[in-house]
LOLOKOL-610320 format. One line per field, with one value per residue (C-alpha): chain; x, y, z; residue number from 1. Coordinates in steps of 0.02 Angstrom, whole numbers, plus 50000, padded with zeros to 5 digits. Each point is the difference from the previous one (the first is absolute). Layout:
N
c <- (A  ...)
px <- (X  ...)
py <- (Y  ...)
pz <- (Z  ...)
k <- (NUM  ...)
***
This chain:
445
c <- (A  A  A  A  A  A  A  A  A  A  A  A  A  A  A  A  A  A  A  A  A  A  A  A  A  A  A  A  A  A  A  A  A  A  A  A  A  A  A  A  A  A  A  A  A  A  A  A  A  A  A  A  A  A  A  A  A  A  A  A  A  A  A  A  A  A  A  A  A  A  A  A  A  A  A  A  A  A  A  A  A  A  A  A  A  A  A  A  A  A  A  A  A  A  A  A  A  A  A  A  A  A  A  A  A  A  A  A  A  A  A  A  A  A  A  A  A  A  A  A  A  A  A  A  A  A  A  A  A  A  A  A  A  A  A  A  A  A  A  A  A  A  A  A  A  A  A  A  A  A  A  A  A  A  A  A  A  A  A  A  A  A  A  A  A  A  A  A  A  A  A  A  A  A  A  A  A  A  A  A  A  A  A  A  A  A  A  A  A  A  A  A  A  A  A  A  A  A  A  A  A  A  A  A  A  A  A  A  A  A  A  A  A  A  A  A  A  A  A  A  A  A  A  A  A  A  A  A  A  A  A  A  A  A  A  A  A  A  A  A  A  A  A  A  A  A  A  A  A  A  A  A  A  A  A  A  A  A  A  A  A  A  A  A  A  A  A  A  A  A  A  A  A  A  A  A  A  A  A  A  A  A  A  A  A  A  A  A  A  A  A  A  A  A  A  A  A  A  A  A  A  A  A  A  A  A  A  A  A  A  A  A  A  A  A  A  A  A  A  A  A  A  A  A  A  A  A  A  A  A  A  A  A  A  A  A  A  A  A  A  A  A  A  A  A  A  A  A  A  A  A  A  A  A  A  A  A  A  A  A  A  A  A  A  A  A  A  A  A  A  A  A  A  A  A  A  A  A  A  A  A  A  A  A  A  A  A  A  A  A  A  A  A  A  A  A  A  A  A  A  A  A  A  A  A  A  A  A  A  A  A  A  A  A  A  A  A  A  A  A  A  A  A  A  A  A  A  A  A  A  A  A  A  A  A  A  A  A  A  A  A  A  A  A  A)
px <- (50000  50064  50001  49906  50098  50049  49819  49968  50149  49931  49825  50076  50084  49850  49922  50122  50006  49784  50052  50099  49914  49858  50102  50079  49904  50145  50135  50186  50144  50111  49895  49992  50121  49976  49817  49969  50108  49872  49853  50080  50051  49801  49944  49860  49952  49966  49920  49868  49972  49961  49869  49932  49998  49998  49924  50160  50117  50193  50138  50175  50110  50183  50034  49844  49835  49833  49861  49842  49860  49809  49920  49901  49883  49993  50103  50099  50168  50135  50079  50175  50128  50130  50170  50092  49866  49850  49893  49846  49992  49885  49882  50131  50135  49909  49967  50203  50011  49869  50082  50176  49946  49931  50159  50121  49907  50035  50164  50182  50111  50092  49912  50064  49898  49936  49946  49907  49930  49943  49927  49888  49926  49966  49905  49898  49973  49916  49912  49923  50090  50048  50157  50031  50160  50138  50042  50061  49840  49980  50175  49977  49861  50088  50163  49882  49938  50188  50054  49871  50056  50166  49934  49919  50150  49908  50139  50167  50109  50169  50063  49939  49826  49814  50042  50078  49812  50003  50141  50007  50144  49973  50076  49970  49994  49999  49874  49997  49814  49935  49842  49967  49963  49911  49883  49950  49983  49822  49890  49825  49903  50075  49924  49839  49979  49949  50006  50103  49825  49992  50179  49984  49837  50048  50166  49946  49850  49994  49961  49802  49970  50132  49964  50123  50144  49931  50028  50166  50056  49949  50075  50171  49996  49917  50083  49777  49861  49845  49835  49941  50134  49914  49857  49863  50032  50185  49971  49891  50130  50132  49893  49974  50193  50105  50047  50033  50107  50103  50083  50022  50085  50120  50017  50047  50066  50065  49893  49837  49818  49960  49820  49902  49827  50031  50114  50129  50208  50145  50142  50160  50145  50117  49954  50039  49851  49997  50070  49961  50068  49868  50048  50152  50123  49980  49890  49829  50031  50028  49867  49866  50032  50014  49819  49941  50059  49951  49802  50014  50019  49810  49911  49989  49932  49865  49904  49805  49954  50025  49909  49989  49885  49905  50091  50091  50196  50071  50165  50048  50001  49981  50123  50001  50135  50024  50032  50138  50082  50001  50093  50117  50059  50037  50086  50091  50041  50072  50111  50052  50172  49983  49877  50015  49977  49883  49884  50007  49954  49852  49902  49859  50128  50082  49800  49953  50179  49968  49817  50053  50099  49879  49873  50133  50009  49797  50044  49877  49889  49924  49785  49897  49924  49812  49933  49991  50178  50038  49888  50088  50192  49950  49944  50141  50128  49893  50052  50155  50053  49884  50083  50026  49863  49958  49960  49906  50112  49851  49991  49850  49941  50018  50093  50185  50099  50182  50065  50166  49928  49991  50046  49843  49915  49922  49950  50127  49971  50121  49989  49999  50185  50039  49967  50153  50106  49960  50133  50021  50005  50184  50028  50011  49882  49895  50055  49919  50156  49967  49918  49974  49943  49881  50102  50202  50099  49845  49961  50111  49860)
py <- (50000  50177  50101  50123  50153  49932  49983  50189  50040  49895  50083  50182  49946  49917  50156  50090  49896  50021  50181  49998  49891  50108  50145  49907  49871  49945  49984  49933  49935  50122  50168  49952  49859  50017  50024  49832  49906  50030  49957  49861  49941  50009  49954  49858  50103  50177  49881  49938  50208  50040  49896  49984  50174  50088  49855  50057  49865  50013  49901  50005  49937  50013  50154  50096  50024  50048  50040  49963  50118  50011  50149  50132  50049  50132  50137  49958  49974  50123  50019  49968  50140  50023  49969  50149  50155  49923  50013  49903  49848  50038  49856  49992  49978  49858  49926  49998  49913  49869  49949  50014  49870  49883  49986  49970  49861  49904  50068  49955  50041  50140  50095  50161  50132  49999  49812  50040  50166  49880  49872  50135  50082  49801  49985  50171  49908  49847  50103  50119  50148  50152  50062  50129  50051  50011  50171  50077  49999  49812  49987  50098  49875  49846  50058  50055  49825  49914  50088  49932  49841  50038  50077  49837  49877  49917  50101  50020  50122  49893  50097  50187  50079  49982  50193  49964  50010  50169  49997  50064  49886  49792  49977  49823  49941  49826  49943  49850  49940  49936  49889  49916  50164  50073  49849  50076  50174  49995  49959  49979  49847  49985  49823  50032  50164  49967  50194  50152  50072  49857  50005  50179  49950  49869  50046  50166  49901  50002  49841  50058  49814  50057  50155  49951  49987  50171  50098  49941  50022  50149  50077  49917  50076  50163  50174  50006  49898  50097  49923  50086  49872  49861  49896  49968  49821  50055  50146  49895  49895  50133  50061  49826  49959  50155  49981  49827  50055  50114  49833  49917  50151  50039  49800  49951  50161  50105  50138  50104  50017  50172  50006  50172  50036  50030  49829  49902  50016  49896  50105  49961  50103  49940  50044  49811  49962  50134  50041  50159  50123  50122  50129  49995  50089  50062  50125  49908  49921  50187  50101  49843  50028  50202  49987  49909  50123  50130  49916  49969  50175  50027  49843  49828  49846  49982  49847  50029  49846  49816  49889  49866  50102  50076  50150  50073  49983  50147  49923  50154  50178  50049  50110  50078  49963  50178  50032  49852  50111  50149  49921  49923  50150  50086  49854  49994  50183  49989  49831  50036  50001  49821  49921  49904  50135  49896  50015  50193  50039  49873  49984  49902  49855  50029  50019  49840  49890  50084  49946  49823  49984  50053  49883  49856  50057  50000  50165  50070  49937  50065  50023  49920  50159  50040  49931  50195  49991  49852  50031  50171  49929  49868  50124  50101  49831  49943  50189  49993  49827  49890  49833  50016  49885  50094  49900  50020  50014  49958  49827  49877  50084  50172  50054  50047  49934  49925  50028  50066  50207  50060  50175  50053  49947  50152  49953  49906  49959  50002  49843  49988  49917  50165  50092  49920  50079  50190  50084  50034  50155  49952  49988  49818  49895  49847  49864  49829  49896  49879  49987  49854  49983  49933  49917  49989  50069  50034  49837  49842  49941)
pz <- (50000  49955  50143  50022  49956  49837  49989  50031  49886  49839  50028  49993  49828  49924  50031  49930  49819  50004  50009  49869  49893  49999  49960  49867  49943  49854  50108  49886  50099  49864  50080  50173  50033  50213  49967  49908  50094  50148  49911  49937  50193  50047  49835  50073  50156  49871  49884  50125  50067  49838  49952  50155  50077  49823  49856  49911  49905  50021  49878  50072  49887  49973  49946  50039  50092  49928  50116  49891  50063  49929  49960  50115  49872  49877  49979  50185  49898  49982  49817  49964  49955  49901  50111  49923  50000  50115  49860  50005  49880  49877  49897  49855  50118  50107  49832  49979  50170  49969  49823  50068  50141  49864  49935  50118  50079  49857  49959  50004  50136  49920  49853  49886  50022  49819  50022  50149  49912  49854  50129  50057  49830  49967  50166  49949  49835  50072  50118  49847  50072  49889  50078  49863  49937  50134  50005  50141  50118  49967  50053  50158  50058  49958  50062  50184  50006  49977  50125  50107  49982  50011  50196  50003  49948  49870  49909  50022  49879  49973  49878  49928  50059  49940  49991  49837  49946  50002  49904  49813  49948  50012  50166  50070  50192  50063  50122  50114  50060  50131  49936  50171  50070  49843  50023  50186  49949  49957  50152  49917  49938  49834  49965  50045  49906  49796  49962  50070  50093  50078  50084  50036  50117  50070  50041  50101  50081  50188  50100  50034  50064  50140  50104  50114  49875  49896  50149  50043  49845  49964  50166  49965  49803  50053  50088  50086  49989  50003  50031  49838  49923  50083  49933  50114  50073  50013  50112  50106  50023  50033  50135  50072  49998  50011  50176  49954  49870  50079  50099  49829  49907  50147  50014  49812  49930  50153  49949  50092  49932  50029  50027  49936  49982  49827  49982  50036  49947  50035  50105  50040  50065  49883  49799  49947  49921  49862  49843  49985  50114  50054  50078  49888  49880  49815  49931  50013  50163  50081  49898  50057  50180  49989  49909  50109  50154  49914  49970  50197  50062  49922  49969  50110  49978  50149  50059  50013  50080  49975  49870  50143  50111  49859  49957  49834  50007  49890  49954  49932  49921  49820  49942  49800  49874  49996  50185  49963  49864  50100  50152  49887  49873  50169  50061  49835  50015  50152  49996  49808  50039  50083  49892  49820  49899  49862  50159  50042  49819  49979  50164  49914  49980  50178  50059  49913  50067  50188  49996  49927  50152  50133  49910  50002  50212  50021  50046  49867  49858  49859  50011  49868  49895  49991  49823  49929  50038  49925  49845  49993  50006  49862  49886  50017  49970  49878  49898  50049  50000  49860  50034  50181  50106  50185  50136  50164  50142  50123  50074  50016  50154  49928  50143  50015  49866  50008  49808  49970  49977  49831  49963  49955  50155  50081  50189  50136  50179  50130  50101  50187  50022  49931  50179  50040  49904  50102  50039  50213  50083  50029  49799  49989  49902  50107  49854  49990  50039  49862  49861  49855  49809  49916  49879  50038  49834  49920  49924  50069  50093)
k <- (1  2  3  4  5  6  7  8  9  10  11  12  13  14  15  16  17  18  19  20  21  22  23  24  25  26  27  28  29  30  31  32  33  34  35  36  37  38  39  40  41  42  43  44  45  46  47  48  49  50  51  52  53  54  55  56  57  58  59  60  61  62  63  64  65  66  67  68  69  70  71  72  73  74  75  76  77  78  79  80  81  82  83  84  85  86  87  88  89  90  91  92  93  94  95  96  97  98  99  100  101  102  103  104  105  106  107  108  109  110  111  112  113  114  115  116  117  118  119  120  121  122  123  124  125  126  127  128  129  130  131  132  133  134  135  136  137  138  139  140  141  142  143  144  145  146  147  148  149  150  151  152  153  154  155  156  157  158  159  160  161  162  163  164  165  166  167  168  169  170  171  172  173  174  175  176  177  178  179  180  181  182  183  184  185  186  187  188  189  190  191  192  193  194  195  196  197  198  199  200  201  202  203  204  205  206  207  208  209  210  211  212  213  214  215  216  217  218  219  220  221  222  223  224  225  226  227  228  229  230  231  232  233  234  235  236  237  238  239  240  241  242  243  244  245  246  247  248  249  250  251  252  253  254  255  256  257  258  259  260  261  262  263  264  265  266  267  268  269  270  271  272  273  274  275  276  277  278  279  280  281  282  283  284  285  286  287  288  289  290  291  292  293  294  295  296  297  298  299  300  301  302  303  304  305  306  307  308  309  310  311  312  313  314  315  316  317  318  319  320  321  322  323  324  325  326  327  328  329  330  331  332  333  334  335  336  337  338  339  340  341  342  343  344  345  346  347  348  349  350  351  352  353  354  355  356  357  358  359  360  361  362  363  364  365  366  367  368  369  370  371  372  373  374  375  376  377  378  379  380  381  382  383  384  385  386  387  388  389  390  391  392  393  394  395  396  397  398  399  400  401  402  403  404  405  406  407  408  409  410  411  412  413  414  415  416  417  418  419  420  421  422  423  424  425  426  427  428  429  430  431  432  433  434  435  436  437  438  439  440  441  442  443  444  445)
***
């Protein structure tokens, strides 16, 4: 029998490696060598957590780790970005990724660059895709979605660059791939899905059949849970079992349920669960928390009651896109010296990356419009933009939806987590000491 302190010892690591796991669900010996090795120490004991505590499926094998999560629904994911700018993958450049992965995982080990570039028009060709003529844009997005496999290791550069892409001359690289691990990249129920609508649904479906496992995952993958988030039968079951809950959270992941009115949130007073780093450094990052100072000195999210004993629960305050804009040309004014200067001269693009992130943080959200509203912004796409298709950001409820916010959206809330974020009379800020997201690196769930 081990004793017992060994015992205490080997539950403060497995801890550790769910921690990590969760921040980094594609964990490669080659990126984090200590990392793996303790995940692959536990490998049985973090298998059995997962599934039972979580319903999610982990592979260890020998030179990686893939936690395999299911969905939380619609529009709960966070979108990839590219590595070098933070730019937001757009549809052509997911369509890159997608082809890329179909072939390496039936590739070589080691490929030229213009093999595996010819590998992936023929993959758009049995898929019907029209890639168009690779100009330079086209070689943007493929070169953004190499790279993420490079950040991956499902690519390694062993000699030259995918860079030379960009390249007017024929330069060449030579790529080594890892088909093992391009095989676990895709989480989703690829044999059970005949058409591409089909995987999309399926894979973001939450586990209705399980309230108990919704919840949970949703406050591990989640910065707040409202209750508005929260289906009926799960918020029943939240309320039945929070206390209870508490004990299991602190047990198996060495973390506290904060218990609100408004909802629950995981806390911890080290940031190891995270991977993005909120409060934290780069333009965005410091004009989100300024705004959201600056919102605080005049408007705060109140409670009104609690649904439980009949009442209304205002989860927050509406606040215009324009009063958004105003705070941040100010802000932009003032810290133009400091900030990325592609930033201080747009702030509709700095408006729409700050509000991205505060949406990724359930800090804010964007409010479904009224239908003259919506009737009124279609119209004026439909001039402007003839082949561009607008979609409703509102969710099945019609309350407050999740999406990633659109430029043109005109209304935001700010969320109740956000009263956290008010500055002190003493100057300091009363942070949430840990927050998560809903989807680690955007999409290797």
């Amino acid at each position: 029998m081990k004793p017992l302190a060994d015992d205490r010892a080997a539950k403060v690591e497995i801890r550790e490696a769910m921690r990590l796991l969760l921040r980094t669900p594609l964990l490669t010996a080659r990126r984090d060598p200590e990392g793996f090795a303790l995940v692959r120490r536990y490998a049985d004991e973090l298998k059995s957590e997962f599934h039972q505590f979580l319903g999610y499926r982990l592979v260890v094998e020998g030179r990686f780790a893939r936690l395999h999560k299911p969905g939380l629904g619609p529009d709960c994911g966070r979108r990839l970005t590219r590595a070098t700018t933070g730019t937001v993958f757009s549809p052509r450049t997911y369509t890159y990724l997608v082809l890329a992965l179909a072939a390496t995982v039936t590739a070589p080990e080691q490929m030229l660059l213009s093999e595996l570039v010819a590998e992936i028009r023929l993959a758009a060709a049995d898929a019907a895709i029209d890639l168009g003529d690779p100009d330079g844009a086209q070689k943007r997005h493929l070169t953004a979605a190499l790279r993420t496999l490079i950040e991956w290791d499902v690519l390694t550069e062993t000699e030259g660059s995918v860079d030379a892409l960009l390249a007017d001359d024929e330069r060449e690289a030579l790529l080594t791939i890892d088909t093992d691990l391009a095989r676990r990249i895709v989480s989703g129920p690829l044999g059970a899905s005949r058409t591409p609508e089909e995987f999309l649904r399926a894979a973001e479906r939450p586990d209705r059949d399980s309230p108990r496992l919704a919840v949970r995952r949703r406050i591990v993958e989640t910065p707040v849970v409202y209750l508005d988030d929260l289906d009926e039968t799960e918020r029943a079951w939240l309320r039945r079992n929070q206390r209870r809950e508490q004990l299991n959270f602190h047990e198996i992941l060495g973390a506290d349920l904060e218990i609100r009115a408004e909802g629950v949130a995981l806390v911890r007073d080290q940031d190891d669960f995270s991977d993005i780093d909120f409060p934290g450094t780069g333009t965005v990052a410091q004009a989100a928390l300024l705004l959201v100072e600056r919102l605080l000195e005049t408007e705060r999210p109140e409670q009104a009651g609690h649904p439980a004993t009949g009442g209304t629960l205002v989860i927050g305050v509406a606040v215009p896109t324009e009063r958004l804009d105003a705070i941040l040309t100010d802000l932009a004014a003032e810290y133009a010296s400091a900030w990325a200067k592609s930033y201080v001269t747009d702030v509709s693009t700095l408006r729409a990356d700050v509000c991205r992130l505060l949406c990724d943080m359930r800090l804010m959200a964007p409010v479904a419009p009224t239908r003259a509203e919506r009737a009124a912004r279609e119209r004026d796409t439909a001039a402007e933009h003839p082949n561009r298709q607008v979609t409703d950001v509102s969710n099945a409820r019609g309350q407050l939806a999740t999406p990633p916010p659109r430029p043109e959206a005109g209304h935001w809330v700010l969320l109740a987590a956000a009263a956290r974020y008010r500055p002190t009379t003493s100057g300091r800020t009363d942070r949430p000491r840990r927050h998560t997201t809903p989807s680690p690196k955007g999409g290797a769930r």
